[in-house]
C-alpha positions in Angstrom: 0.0 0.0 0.0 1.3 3.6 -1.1 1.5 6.6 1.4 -0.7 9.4 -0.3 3.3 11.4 -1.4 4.0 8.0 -3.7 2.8 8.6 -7.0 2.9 5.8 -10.1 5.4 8.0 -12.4 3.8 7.1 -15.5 4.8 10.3 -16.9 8.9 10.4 -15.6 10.7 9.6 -19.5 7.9 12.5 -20.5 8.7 14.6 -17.7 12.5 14.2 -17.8 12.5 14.9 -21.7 10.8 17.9 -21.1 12.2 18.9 -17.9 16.2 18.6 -19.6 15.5 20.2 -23.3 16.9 23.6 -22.4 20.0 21.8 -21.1 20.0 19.1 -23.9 19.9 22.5 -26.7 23.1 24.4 -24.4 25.1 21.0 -24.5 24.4 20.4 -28.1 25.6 24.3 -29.2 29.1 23.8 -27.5 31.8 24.1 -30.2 33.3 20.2 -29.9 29.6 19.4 -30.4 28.4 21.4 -33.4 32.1 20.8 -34.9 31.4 17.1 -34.6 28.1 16.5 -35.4 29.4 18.9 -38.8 31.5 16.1 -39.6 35.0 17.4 -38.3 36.9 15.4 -35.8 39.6 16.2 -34.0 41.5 12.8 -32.9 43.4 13.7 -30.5 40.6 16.1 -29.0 37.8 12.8 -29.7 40.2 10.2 -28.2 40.7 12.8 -24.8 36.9 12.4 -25.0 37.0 8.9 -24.7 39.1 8.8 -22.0 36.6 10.9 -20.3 33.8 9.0 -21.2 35.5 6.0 -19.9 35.9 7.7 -15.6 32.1 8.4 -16.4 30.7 4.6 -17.2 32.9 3.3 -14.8 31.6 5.6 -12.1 27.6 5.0 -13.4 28.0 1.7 -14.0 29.9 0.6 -10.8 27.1 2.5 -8.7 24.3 1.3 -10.8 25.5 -2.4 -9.9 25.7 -1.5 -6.2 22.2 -0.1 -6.1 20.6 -2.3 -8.6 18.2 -3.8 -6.1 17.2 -0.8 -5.0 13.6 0.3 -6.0 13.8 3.2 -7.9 16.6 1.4 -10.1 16.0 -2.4 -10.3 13.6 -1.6 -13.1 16.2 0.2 -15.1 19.0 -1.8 -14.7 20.1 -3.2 -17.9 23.9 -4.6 -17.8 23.0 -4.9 -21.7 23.5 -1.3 -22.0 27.0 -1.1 -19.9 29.8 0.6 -21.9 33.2 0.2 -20.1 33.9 -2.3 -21.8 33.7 -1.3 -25.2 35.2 2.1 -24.5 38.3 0.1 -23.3 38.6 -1.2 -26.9 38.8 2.1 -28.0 40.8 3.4 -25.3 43.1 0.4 -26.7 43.1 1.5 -30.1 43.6 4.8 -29.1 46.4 4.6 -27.2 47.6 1.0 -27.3 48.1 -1.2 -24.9 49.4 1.3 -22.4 46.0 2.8 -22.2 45.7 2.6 -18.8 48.8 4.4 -17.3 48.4 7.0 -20.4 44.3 8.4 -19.7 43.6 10.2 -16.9 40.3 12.0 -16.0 39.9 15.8 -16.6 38.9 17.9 -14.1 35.3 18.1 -14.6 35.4 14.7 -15.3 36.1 13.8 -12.0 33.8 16.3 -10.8 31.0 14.5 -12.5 32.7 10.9 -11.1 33.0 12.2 -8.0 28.9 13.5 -7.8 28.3 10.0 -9.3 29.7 8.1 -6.5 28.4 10.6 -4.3 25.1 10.0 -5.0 25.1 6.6 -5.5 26.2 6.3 -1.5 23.6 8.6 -0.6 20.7 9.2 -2.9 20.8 6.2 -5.4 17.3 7.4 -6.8 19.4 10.5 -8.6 21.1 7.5 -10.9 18.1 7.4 -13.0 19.2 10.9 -14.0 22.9 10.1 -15.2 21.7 6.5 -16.8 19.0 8.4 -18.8 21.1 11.6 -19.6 24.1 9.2 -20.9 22.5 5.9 -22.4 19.4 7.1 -24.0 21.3 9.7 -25.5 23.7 7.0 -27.2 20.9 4.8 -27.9 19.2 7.6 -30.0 22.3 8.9 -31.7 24.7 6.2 -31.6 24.9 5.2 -35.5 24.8 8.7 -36.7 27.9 9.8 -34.4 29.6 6.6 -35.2 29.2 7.0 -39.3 30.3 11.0 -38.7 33.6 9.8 -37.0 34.3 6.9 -39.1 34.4 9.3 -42.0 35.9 12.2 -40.5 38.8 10.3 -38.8 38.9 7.9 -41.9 38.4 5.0 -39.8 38.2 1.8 -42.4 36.4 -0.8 -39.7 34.3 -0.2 -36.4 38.1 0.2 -34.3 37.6 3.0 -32.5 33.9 3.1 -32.5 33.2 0.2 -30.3 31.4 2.7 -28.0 28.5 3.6 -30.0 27.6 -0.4 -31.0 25.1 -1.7 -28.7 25.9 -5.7 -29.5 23.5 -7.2 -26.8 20.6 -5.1 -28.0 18.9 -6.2 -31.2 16.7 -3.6 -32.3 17.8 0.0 -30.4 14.0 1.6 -31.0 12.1 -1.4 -29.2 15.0 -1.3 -26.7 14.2 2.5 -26.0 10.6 2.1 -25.8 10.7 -0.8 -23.2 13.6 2.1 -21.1 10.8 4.5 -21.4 7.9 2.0 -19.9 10.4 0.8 -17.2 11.1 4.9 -16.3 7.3 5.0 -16.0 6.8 2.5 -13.7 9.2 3.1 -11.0 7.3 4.7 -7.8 8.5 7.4 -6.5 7.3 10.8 -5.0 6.6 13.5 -6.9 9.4 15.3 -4.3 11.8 12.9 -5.6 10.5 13.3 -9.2 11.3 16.8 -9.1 14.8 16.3 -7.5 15.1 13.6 -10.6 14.8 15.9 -13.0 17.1 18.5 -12.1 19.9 16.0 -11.4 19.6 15.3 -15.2 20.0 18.7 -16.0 23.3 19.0 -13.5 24.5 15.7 -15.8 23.9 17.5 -19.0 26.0 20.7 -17.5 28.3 18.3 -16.6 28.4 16.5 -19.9 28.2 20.3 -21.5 31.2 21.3 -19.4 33.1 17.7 -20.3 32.8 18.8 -24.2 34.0 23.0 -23.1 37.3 21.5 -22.4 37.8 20.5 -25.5 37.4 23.8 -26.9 41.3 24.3 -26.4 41.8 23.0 -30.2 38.7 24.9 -31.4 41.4 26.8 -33.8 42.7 23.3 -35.6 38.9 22.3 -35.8 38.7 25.9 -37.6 41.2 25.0 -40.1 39.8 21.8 -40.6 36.6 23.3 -41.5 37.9 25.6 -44.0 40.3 23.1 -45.5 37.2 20.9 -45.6 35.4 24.3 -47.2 37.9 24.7 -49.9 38.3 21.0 -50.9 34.5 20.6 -51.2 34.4 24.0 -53.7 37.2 23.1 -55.5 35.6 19.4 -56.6 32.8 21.6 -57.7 34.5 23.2 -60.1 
């Protein structure tokens, strides 16, 4: 039996989509971002965000194993979606076999490990914000961003690109649909619903923030575009 606070969040994906578009816009108009998504990919600047990416899956995924008994995340616990694993075969083509003494966090990448772990300790409800804000963003854009690099780092097989292949899931879309049902049926208060939602939008600042610090080659992603520019008008002519 419920107390009258505990709600049935059949709403929460709705909710959190809503409640996170403003962030999900800023994150998407940093430079890294637009340059990427434009096609031009700087490796050393992509492979420092892999290394990044790798602190932050350790960190979910560690605490999401720890609390995955708990409530409000048993029914979104899906070791199918884990990618640690696949970003250390990228981490290894990256870097070679030395990968691990070579990567090292960033600063707000351990910022965002740190509030990870953090929570996880002490408010293991807030995961549901950093496994949506992370894996239903790679489920829904996964293949695009994996074709874009591929052909702006000239990559001939999927080396490097292990991260955005989802091997355990069959179909992605049905896969994202069942995620959304399972957000919908974990009970929770609408106080904790709330609290939810605007932990997702500190893991899109934190994601945002992630993507800032790569802004430091912004001027050889410059020359790239207009080397990119010239090329393209030149096989026009």
């Amino acid at each position: 039996m419920f107390t009258k606070d505990i709600i049935m969040a059949t709403n929460l994906a709705e909710k959190l989509r809503q409640g996170t578009t403003k962030s999900h816009s800023m994150a998407e108009n940093v430079s890294f971002v637009k340059s990427f998504l434009g096609g031009v990919v700087d490796k050393k600047s992509y492979r420092t965000l892999v290394a990044n990416l790798y602190f932050v899956y350790s960190a979910i995924e560690e605490e999401m194993q720890k609390n995955h008994l708990h409530p409000s995340i048993s029914l979104i616990y899906f070791p199918e979606l884990n990618r640690k694993q696949s970003l250390e075969k990228d981490l290894y083509y990256y870097y070679g076999e030395d990968w691990k003494i070579l990567v090292k966090p960033s600063v707000v990448t351990q910022t965002y490990v740190d509030r990870i772990h953090e929570i996880g300790s002490h408010q293991p409800e807030l995961l549901i914000s950093h496994a949506y804000t992370r894996y239903m963003g790679d489920l829904s854009g996964g293949q695009i961003l994996k074709n874009i690099a591929k052909n702006a780092m000239q990559l001939s097989s999927d080396d490097g690109t292990e991260f955005y292949i989802f091997r355990e899931i069959a179909n992605e879309k049905d896969f994202k649909k069942m995620y959304r049902n399972s957000l919908d049926s974990i009970s929770i208060t609408d106080s904790q619903i709330s609290l939810v939602i605007s932990e997702a939008n500190v893991a899109f600042n934190l994601n945002m923030k992630m993507f800032q610090e790569l802004n430091s080659n912004i001027v050889k992603i410059m020359l790239m575009l207009l080397s990119n520019a010239i090329n393209s008008f030149r096989s026009k002519i």
